[in-house]
C-alpha positions in Angstrom: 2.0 -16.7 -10.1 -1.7 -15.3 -9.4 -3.2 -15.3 -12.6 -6.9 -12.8 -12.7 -9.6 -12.1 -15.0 -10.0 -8.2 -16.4 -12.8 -7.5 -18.6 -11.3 -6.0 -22.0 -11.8 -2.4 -21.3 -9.8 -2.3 -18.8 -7.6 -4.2 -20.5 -6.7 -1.7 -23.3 -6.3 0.9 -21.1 -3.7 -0.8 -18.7 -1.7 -1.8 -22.4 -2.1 1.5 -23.4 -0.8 2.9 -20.4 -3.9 4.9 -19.1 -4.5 3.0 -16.4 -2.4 2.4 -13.6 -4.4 0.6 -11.1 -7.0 -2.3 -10.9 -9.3 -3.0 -8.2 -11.1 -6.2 -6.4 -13.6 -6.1 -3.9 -12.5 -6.7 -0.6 -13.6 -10.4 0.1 -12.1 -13.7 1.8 -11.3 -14.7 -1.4 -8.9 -12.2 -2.4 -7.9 -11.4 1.5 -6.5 -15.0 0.6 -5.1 -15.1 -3.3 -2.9 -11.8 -2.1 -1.8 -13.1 1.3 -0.6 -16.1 -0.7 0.9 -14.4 -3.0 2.6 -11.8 -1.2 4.0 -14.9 1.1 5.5 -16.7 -2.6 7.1 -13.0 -3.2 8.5 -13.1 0.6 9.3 -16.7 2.7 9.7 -14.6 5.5 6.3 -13.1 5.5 3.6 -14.1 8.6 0.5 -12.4 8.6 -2.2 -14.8 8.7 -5.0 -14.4 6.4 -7.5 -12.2 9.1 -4.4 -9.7 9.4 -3.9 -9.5 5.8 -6.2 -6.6 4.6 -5.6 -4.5 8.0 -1.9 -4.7 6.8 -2.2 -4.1 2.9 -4.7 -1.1 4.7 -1.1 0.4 6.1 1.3 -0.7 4.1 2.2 -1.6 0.4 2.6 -5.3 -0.1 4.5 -6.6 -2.8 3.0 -9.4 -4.8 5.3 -9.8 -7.7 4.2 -10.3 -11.4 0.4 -10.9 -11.7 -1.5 -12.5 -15.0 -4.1 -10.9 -16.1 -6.1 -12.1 -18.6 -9.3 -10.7 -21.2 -11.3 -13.8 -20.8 -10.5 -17.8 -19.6 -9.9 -19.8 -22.6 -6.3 -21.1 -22.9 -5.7 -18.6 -25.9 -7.4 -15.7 -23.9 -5.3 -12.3 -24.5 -3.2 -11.4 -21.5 -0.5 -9.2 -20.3 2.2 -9.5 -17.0 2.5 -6.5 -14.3 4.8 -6.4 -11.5 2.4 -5.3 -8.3 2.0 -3.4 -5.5 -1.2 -4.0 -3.4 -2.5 -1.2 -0.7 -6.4 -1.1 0.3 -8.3 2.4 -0.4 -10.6 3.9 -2.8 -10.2 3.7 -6.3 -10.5 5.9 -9.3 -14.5 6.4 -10.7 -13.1 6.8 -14.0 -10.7 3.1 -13.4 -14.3 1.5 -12.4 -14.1 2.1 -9.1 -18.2 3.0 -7.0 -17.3 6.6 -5.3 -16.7 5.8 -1.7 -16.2 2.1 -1.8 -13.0 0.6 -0.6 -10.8 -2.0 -2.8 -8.2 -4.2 -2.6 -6.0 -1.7 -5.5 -3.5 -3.5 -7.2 -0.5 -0.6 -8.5 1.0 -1.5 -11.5 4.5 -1.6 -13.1 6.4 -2.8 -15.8 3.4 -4.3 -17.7 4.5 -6.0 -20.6 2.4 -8.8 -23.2 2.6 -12.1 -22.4 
């Protein structure tokens, strides 16, 4: 399961139910944590890691259930969403720079952990 850091902010909002989405900067690192995680959700899946974020561009990709977690110690707070991941520009209000592209991560069925 891919497991992601969320300052707390953000945090109460997505328990609270006023926010929907979070976003990561599109970078090698997370064209490869979603491409890996999106190939654990389906066996069958073959874009290589270069294709990844022209695809998630087009399409929705299904991730399955992310962690997400208000800081890194063992005990941190943290909360399970089931995830859809699509590439565009995110909400100013959600913490998103007007006119940047992000990796958006849609979120459903968010529950405590």
């Amino acid at each position: 399961m891919l497991t992601l850091t969320i300052e707390k902010k953000w945090f109460d909002m997505i328990l609270s139910g006023e926010k929907t989405e979070e976003y990561r900067e599109l970078k090698r690192y997370y064209d490869s944590r979603f491409r890996n995680a999106a190939m654990l959700k389906n066996q069958e899946y073959q874009a290589s890691v270069s294709e990844f974020r022209n695809l998630a561009a087009t399409v929705d990709q299904d991730i399955g259930t992310v962690k997400f977690r208000n800081g890194y110690t063992t005990d941190a707070p943290c909360f399970l969403a089931d995830c859809k991941l699509t590439v565009g520009e995110g909400k100013p209000e959600w913490g998103a720079v007007p006119g940047t592209e992000y990796y958006i991560l849609k979120m459903k069925n968010v529950r405590r952990k």
